[in-house]
N, C-alpha and C positions, 0 to 999 in steps of 0.2 A: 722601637716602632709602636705607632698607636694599633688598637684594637679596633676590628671591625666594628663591634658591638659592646652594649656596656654589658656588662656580668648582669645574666638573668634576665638576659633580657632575648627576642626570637629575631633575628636577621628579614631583612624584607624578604630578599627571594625566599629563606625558609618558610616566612607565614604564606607567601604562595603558595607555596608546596605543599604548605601543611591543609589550606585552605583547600587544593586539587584533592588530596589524599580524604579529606573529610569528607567530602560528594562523593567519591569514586567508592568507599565504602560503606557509605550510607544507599545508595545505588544499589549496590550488591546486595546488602541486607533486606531492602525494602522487596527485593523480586524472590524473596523464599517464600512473600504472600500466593506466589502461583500456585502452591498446593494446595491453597482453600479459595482461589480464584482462578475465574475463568477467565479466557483470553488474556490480553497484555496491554489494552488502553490506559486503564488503570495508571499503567508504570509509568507511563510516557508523563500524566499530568503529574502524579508525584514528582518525576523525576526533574521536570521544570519548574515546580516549584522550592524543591532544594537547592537547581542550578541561581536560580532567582537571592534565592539565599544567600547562598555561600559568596557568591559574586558580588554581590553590594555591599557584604561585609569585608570582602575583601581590598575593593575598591575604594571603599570610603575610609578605610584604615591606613590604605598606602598613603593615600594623600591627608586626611587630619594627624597622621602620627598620637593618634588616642585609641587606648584599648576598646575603650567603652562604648566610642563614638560606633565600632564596627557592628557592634551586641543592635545597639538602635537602629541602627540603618536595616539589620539583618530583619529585627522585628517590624518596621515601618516596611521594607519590603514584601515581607510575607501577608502581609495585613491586604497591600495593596495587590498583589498577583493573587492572591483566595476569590476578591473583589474580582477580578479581572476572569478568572475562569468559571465565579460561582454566582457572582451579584452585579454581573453587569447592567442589568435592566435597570436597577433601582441605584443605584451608583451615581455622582456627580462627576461631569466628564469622562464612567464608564470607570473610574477607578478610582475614586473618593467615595469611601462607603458611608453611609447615611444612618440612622435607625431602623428604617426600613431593611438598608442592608441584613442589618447583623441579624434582626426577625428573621430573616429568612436563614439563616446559616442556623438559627435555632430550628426550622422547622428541616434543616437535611441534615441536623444532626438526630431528629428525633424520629427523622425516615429509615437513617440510617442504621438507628437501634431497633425498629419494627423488621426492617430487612433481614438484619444478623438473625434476633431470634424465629423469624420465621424460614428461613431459605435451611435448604439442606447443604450438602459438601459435594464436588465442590458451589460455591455461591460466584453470582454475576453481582460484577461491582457496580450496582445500581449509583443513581447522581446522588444519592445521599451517601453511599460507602464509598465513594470516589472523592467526596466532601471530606469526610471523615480521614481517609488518608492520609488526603492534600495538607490537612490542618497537626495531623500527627506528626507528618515528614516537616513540616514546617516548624513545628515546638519544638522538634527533635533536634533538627539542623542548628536553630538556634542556640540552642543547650549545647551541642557540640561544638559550635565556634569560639564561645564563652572559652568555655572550659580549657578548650584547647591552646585559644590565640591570647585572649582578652586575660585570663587568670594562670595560662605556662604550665597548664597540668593537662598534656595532652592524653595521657596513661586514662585518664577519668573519662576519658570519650566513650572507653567502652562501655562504661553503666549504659548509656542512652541505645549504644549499638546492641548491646543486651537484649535490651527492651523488643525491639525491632525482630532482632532475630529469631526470637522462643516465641512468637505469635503464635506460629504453627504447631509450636509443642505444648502451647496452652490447651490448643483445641484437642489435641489428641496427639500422644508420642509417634504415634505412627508417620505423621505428617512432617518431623522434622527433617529438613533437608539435610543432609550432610556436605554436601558441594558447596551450597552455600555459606554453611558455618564455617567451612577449612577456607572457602576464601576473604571469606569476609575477616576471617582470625590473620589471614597473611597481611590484609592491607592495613590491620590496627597496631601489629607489628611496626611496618612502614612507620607508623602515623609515631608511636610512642619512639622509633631510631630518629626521626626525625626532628625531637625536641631544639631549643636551642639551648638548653640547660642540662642539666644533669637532673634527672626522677629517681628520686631514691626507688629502687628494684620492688622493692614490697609494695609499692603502689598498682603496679603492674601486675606482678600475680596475683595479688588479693580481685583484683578488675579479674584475668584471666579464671579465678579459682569460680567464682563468682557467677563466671558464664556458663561454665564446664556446668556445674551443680542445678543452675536454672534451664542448661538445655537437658541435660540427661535424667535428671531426678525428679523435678516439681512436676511435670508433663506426665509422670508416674502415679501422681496422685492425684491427678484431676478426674473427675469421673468423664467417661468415654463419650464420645459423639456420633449419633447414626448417619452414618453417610450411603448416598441417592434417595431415592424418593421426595417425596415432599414432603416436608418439617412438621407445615399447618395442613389445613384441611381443603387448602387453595390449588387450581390448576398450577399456578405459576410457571406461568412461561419462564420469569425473570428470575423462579427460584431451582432453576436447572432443569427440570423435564417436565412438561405438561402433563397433569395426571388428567388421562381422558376419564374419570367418573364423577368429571364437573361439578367437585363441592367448589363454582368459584364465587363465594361469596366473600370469603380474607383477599381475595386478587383483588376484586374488585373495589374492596373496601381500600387498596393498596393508594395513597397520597405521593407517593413518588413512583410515578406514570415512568416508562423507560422506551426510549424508541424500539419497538422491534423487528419492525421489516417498512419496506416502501415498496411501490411498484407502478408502472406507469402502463397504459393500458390503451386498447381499442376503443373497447366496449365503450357507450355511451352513458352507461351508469358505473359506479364502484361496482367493486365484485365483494362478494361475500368469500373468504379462503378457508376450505374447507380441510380440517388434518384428518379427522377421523370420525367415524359416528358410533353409536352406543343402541346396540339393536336388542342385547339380549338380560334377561333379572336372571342373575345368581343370587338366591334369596329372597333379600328384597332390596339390592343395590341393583344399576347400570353397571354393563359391562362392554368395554368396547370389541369393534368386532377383529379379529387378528390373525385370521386365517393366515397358515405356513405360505412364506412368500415363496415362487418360483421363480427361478432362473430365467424363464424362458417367457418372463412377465417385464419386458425390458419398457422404460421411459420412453421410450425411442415410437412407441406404437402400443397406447395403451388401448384393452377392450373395450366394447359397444357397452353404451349404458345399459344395463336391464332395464327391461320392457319397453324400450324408444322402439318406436317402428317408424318407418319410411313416410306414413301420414301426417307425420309433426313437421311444422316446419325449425328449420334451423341454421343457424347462420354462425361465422368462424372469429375469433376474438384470439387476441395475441395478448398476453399479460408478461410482461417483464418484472421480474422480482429480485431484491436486495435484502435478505435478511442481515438484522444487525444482531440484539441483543437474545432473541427468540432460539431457546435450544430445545432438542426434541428429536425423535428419531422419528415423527412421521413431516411431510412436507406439507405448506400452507399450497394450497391450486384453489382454483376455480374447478366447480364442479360442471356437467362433466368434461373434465381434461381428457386429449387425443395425444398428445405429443410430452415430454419436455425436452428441451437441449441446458448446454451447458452447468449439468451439475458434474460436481464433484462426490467420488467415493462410488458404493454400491447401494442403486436404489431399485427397487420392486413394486410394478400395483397391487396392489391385492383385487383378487377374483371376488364378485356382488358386491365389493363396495365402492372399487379402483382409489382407492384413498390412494397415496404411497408412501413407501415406510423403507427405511434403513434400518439392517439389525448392526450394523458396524458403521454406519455416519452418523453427525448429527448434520439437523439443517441451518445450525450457526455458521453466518460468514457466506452463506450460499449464496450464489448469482446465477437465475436462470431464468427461460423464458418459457413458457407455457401455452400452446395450443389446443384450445378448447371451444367448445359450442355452446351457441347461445340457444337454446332451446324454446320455443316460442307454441306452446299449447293452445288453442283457442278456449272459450268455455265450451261452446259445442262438444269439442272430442273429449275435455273433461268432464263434462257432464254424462257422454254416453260410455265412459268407461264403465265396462264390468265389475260385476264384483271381486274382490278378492282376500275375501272370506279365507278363505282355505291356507292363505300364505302363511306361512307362520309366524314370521312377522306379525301378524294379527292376533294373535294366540294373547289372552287377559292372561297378566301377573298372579301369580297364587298369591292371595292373600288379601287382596285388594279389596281394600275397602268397598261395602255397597255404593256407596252415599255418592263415589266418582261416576257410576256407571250410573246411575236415576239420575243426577245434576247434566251429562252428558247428554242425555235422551230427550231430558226438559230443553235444552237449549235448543238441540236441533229436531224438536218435534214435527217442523212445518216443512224443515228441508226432506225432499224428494229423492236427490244422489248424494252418492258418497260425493263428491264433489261441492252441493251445497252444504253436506253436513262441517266440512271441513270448514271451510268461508265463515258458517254460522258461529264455529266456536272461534277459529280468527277473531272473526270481528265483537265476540263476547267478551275477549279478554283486554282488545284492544276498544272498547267502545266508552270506557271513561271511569265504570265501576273502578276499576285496577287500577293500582298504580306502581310505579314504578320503587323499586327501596331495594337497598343492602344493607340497612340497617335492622328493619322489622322484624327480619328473617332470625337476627340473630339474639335481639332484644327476645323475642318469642319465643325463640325455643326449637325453630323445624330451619337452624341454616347447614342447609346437607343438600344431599338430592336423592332421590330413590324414592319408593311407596310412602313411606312413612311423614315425607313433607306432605305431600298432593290436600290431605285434608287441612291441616292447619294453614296452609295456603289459602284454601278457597273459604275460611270462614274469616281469615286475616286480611284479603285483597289485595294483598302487597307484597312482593317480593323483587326476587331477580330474575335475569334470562334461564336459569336452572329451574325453576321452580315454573315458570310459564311455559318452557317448551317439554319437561317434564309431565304436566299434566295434562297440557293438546294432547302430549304424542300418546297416553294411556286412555286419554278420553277417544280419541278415535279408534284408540283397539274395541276399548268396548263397542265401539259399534262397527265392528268388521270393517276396520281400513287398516293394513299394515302402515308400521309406522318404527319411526326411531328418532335420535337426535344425533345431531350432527355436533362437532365441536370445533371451535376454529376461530378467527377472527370476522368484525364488520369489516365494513370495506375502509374505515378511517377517513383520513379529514383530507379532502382536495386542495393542494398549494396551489396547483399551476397548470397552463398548457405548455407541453415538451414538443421537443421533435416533433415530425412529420403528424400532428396535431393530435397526440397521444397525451390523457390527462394522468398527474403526476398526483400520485396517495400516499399520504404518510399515516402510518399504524404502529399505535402505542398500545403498551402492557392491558390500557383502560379499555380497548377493543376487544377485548377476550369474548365469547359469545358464546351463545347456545342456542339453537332453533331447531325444530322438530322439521321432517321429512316424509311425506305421507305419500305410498305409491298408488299410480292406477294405470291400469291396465291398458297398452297402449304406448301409454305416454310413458310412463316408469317414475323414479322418483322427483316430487316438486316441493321446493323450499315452500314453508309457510312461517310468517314471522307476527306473533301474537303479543310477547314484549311489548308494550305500552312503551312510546319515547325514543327506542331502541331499533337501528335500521329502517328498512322501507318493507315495505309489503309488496309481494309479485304481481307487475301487473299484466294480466292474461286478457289476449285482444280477442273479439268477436271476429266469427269467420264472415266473410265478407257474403253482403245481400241478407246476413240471417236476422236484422235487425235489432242487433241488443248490443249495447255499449260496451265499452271493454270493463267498465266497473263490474266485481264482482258483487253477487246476490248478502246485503245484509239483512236480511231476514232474524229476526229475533222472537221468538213464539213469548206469547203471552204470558204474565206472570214469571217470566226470570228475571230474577233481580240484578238489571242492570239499565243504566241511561242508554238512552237513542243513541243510535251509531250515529259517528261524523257521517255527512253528506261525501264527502269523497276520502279514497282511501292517503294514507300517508305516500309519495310518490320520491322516487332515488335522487338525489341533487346531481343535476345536470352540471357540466362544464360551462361557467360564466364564460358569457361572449365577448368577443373583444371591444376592447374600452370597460366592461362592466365593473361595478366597484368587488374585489376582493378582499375587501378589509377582512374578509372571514377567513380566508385562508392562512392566515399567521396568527396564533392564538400564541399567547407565552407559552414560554416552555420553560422546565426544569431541568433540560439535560444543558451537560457540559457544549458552551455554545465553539462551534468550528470558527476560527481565526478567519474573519473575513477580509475584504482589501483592503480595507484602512489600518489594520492590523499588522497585514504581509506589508503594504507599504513603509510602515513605521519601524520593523524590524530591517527594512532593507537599506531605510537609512540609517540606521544604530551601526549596520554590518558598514555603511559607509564610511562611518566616522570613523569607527575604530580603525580602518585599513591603515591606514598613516601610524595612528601609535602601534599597532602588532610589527609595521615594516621598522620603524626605529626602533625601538624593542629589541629586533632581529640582528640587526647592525652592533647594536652593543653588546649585545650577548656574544656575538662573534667575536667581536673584538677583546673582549675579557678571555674568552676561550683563549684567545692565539697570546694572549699578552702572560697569562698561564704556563702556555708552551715555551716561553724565551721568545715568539718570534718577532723580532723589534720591539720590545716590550717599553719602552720612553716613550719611541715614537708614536705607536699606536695607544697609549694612558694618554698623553698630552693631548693625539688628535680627537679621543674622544672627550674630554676636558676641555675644550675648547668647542668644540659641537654643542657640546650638553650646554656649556655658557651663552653661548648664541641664542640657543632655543629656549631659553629662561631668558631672553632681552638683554643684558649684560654685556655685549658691545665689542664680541670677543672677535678681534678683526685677524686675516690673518699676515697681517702685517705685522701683528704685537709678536715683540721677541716673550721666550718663555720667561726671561727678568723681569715685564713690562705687564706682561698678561696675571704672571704669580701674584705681582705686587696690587694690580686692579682687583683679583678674585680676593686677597686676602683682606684688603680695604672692606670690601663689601660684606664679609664675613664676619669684621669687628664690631658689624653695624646689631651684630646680636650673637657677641661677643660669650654671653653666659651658655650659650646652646651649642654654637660653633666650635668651640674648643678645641677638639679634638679633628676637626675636617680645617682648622687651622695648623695643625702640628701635621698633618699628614699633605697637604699642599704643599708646605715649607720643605717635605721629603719629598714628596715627588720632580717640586720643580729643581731641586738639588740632582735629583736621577737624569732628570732628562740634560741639566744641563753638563753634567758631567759627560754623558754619551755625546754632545756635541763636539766638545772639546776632546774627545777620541779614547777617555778612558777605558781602561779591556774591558771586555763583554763578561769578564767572568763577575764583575761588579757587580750584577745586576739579577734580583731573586724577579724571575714573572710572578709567584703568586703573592711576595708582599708589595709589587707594584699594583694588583689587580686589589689588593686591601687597601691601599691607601688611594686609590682611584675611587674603590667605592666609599668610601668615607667620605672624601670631598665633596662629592655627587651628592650624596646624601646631605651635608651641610648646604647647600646651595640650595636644594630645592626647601630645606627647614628654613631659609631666610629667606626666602621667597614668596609671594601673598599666593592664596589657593586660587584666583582667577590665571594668574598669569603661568604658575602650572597646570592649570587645565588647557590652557590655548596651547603650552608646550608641548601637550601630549596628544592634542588632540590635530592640530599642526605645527611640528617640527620645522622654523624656518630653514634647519639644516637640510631636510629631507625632503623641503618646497626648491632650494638651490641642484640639489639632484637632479630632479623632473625638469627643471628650468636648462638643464646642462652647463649650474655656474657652479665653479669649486671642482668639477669632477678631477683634476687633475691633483689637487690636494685629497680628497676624499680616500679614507683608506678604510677596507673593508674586511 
């Protein structure tokens, strides 16, 4: 009897197998990253683009019959799915990468190494560490298919699966998974029983010694890694918890921006989302405010703002909210919020600030909606607010330099209320002197926040939201206005009108914010946004018949060093009107882009195409099974010998006796005589099997699994002398299995 296979060499369904076995344990290995990563999106793109892999070198091997061809197609594939998740903007037809392309896979690889070293543990896998991954699992894959398919040393997959797996014991022993290592050690087992050759042993445990020693040993001697907080000196939403003492000047310097929440709204302006605010100097840092949450402080009915009274007018806004990337135990709201529904976990307001906060959730993955008032002051009642001197809120910093309280005094020398004094330094920092930077800050020497900026700030001119709403909020203590800073997001960038005529915001990492909060009496606390570029400024309507515009007083007293205020103040982007051009509302983006219709279209015919060759596939498979068993084992080798010759064009009628058919298949065979060989000596037995069973000879003649060997053998000749188009059309429509659906043949048809 011939040989399935030539010596040393891997059987087709084996390199299947082997091909399934190499994803399914790279798969495994690549999710031990979940203990230095947050959530699981992450996986899902790795894990398509190894599927992407392993599948095209799979496919393209079955049918060229070259090692090597599989190795290339594996790399041209990963090239072109990177493109496809990473570069599609700048891409030819969206998956032909360009120069442009590859510039940009250089700028998320060099995101994704400012991310690693600055994020703490665990880290969110921003679109450059997501990058980064994708391109790993992809070099990875490929190295394993090689090794394994292309060069018959599948024992050497594990170097690569190594790799993969001690990620986490690089960072810190602590972090190595154990579940993961024990499974991912079972399926490389699989993978090396699985050869089609023989592995000398010592291959294998040198790989196995190899792994033991790089997960348990080397992880020993790496020096340790501080895990929570924050790495840099940055809020970082993206680098796991928001630190409220607003050094955000490395966030915001951050170049790969990460979505992290949306919300779609009432209101006719964005909302500014407030997490928490920073009331009190320990020292001479901000501290945020963290009053013991109560129980009995439920979401469901949060308290009355301090100092609102019933004289303000105020009106009701609904905000619906989607956090995505954004983690943190306090909640992004609009201030101030009455209500929230549908969160998850345990959340509490906190009392004089109603921020809200979870000591046991984060507000990653949150979906809720928000109940809050739009508060609507006039100048009038701002202006006739009392003093409130006495708050302690108002109480000057120890230590504070002179030079903030005289600079403070000069500006608003000519304002008469706390209320114009506020306006006056508003519109001092926003009137042109200033401007905006997160670079100067750092070049200089004061990129922090606390006392210690407020001067080099104001002789510098230039900073960020920390440093601007830092120095209002100290500048109006000094002149008896309680005061603090809020931390939280802008209101982000308007895509669309939603539903029942609700506009739809999208907020990235780069919204991080900081604005100060000054209260008066009456009214209680009122955003003020001094930030140069940055947001919109409040705009506060005159009470009606008192004859003053809703513009607030820019008054600027003589001799402070600044240009004329703008004639009007900067005002919140309205929702364009229908028909208007939105070209503004889709800005590129960097994040991994969601599979849109032409995409979902395009896989649904892929999933089309293939149904015909998985259902023929399924047929033959069966039928080897059974012919395996003894069950009719001639009968069912010939009938699918005769199908498979149909579906390759070959003319296999079934009127040809098996003498007639043998001696047609065998002709065709000789036609590549040098290759064929062996699928010629195994036809010449099988058509001998079958015709012996016609002729009645005993059943006990008859071995199923060397009939099921010499059936694959043939098969396998026939499709090697056959052109790669016309096995494509065979696989991809089966005329056997168009005669099915047709209901021609059924009565022959054996399954």
């Amino acid at each position: 009897m011939t040989a399935v296979t030539a010596p040393g060499t891997i059987a087709a369904g084996s390199k299947i197998r082997m091909s399934a076995l190499l994803l399914l344990s790279l798969a495994i290995a690549i999710s031990g990253l979940r203990s230095v990563l947050v959530d699981s999106i992450w996986w899902f793109g790795a894990f398509g683009t190894m599927f992407v892999v392993f599948t095209a070198a799979a496919v393209v091997r079955h049918y060229l019959r070259r090692g090597w061809a599989g190795t290339v197609a594996a790399t041209v594939s990963a090239l072109v799915v990177l493109t496809l998740f990473f570069g599609i903007d700048s891409a030819i037809l969206g998956f032909i990468p360009t120069a442009t392309t590859f510039s940009h896979f250089g700028d998320l690889l060099t995101a994704a190494n400012d991310s690693i070293a600055r994020q703490s543990l665990p880290a969110t896998a921003t679109v450059g560490i997501q990058f980064l991954i994708s391109l790993s699992v992809a070099g990875i894959a490929i190295v394993m298919d090689a090794v394994a398919i292309w060069w018959r040393r599948p024992a050497l997959a594990g170097i690569p699966l190594l790799v993969v797996v001690v990620v986490p014991s690089f960072v810190m022993a602590s972090l190595t998974d154990g579940f993961t290592f024990v499974l991912t050690a079972i399926v490389y087992l699989l993978i090396v029983l699985n050869r089609g050759r023989r592995i000398q042993p010592s291959v294998a445990v040198s790989a196995g010694v190899v792994a033991v020693i790089g997960a348990l040993i080397v992880p020993a001697l790496l020096p340790p890694v501080a895990l929570g907080g924050s790495t840099g000196s940055g809020i970082g939403v993206l680098a796991q918890a928001i630190n409220p003492i607003i050094n955000l000047g490395a966030d915001l310097r951050e170049s790969d921006a990460t979505a992290a929440l949306s919300y779609t709204t009432t209101a006719s302006t964005g909302e500014y989302l407030r997490l928490t605010t920073l009331d009190t100097f320990v020292g001479r840092q901000w501290e945020p405010a963290t009053p013991k949450l109560k129980p009995t402080n439920s979401v469901k009915n949060i308290g009355t703002p301090p100092g609102l009274t019933a004289n303000v007018k105020v009106g009701s806004v609904s905000t619906s909210v989607q956090v995505a990337a954004a983690t943190d135990s306090w909640l992004p709201i609009p201030y101030p919020s009455q209500s929230i529904s549908g969160l998850t976990g345990k959340w509490e307001w906190e009392d004089s600030t109603l921020s809200v906060r979870s000591d046991t959730t984060s507000m990653a993955g949150q979906r809720y909606t928000v109940s809050s008032l739009d508060v609507e002051p006039t100048v009038q009642q701002l202006e006739a607010a009392g003093s409130s001197s006495s708050n302690p809120l108002a109480k000057v910093p120890a230590g504070l330099d002179p030079i903030v309280a005289a600079t403070a005094k000069k500006i608003t020398a000519s304002a008469k209320t706390d209320f114009d004094k506020a306006v006056a330094l508003q519109t001092w920092f926003r009137g042109g002197t200033f401007t905006y930077s997160t670079k100067t800050p750092a070049k200089e020497g004061f990129d922090g926040s606390g006392l210690d900026v407020i001067v080099p700030f104001l002789k510098a001119k230039s900073g960020y939201c920390v440093h601007f709403a830092t120095t209002m909020a100290v500048m109006a203590r000094t002149l008896g206005i309680p005061s603090r800073v809020a931390v939280g997001f802008l209101p982000g960038k308007l895509t669309h009108q939603g539903k029942n005529n609700t506009a739809v915001w999208e907020v990235s990492s780069s919204n991080l914010h900081a604005w100060p909060e000054l209260y008066f009496k009456g009214v209680g606390w009122v955003r003020f946004e001094p930030t140069p570029s940055k947001g919109f400024e409040p705009d506060f309507p005159s009470a009606p018949g008192a004859g003053v515009t809703g513009t607030v007083p820019t008054a600027v007293p003589t001799g402070a060093a600044t240009a004329a205020p703008t004639a009007a103040p900067v005002t919140a982007p309205k929702l364009p009107s229908q028909g208007a051009n939105t070209a503004h509302a889709a800005a590129p983006s960097t994040r991994l882009p969601a599979p849109g219709y032409g995409t979902l279209g395009v896989l649904a015919v892929l999933l089309i195409l293939a149904t015909p060759a998985v259902i023929r596939i399924s047929i033959r498979r069966r039928r080897l099974g059974r012919i395996r068993l003894g069950d009719d084992p001639a009968g069912r080798a010939w009938q699918e010998l005769r199908d498979s010759a149909r579906d390759l064009g070959l003319g296999a009628r079934e009127s040809l006796t098996p003498h007639e058919l043998g001696a047609g298949l065998a002709a065709y065979l000789a036609l590549d005589s040098s290759r064929t060989a062996e699928a010629t000596t195994a036809l010449a037995e099988l058509q001998r099997l079958v015709e012996d069973e016609v002729y009645g000879v005993p059943a006990y003649r008859y071995n199923g699994e060397q009939m099921a060997m010499e059936l694959q053998t043939v098969l396998q000749g026939l499709r090697r002398t056959t052109g790669l188009p016309t096995r494509i059309a065979a696989t991809i429509v089966p005329p056997t299995l168009v005669d099915r659906v047709l209901g021609r043949g059924m009565a022959r048809a054996q399954a």
